[in-house]
N, C-alpha and C positions, 0 to 999 in steps of 0.2 A: 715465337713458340716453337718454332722450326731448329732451331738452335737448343731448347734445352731439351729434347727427345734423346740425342745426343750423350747429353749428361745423366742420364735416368738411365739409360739403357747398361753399362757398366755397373750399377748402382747394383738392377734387379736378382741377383745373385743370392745380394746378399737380405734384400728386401725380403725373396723368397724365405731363404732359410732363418729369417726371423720371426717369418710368419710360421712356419713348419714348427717352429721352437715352442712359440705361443701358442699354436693350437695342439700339440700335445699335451703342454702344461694345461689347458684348459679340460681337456678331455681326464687328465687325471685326478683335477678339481672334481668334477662331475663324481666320478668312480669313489673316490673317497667319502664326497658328501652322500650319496646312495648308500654305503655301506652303512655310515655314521647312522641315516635316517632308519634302517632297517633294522640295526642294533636296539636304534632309539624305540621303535616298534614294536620288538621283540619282549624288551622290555615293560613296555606298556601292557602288551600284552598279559604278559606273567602278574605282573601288579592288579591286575583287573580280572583275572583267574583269582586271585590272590582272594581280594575284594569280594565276587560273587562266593566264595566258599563261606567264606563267612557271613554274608547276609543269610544265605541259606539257612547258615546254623543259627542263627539268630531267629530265623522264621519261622523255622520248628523249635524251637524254646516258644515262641510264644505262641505257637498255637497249638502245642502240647501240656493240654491240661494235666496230665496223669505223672510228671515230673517234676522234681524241686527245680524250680527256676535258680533260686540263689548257687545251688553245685552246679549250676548247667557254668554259668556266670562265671564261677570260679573255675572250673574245669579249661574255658574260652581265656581265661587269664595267662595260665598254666602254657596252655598252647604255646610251640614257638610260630612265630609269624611266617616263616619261610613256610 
């Protein structure tokens, strides 16, 4: 065992700077996938704003006696989604 210490110690140079290699790459894995996840969020978000606007409207169509439901309906069609 005394003998390959020896052989490893030359090695560690490069050992190092392949680890310094991959742990960058790993830290920019991280960084990217955070961004992706918070895009991906962001967007959830909007869709789910999106979502609550319209049940709303939907709520008061029907708990609004004093309006024609069917133009509310078709008004709701009309709408662009964005």
């Amino acid at each position: 065992m005394g003998d390959a210490i020896w052989i490893l110690i030359p090695l560690a140079p490069f050992l190092l700077a392949g680890f310094a290699i991959w742990s960058k790459h790993q830290q920019k894995m991280i960084e990217k996938q955070s961004e992706m996840t918070a895009e991906k969020a962001a967007q959830y978000a909007a869709h789910t704003e999106r979502l609550e606007a319209r049940v709303r409207v939907l709520e008061r169509i029907a708990t609004d006696r004093g309006v024609d439901v069917a133009e509310e309906i078709e008004k709701l069609r009309d709408a662009p989604l964005n």
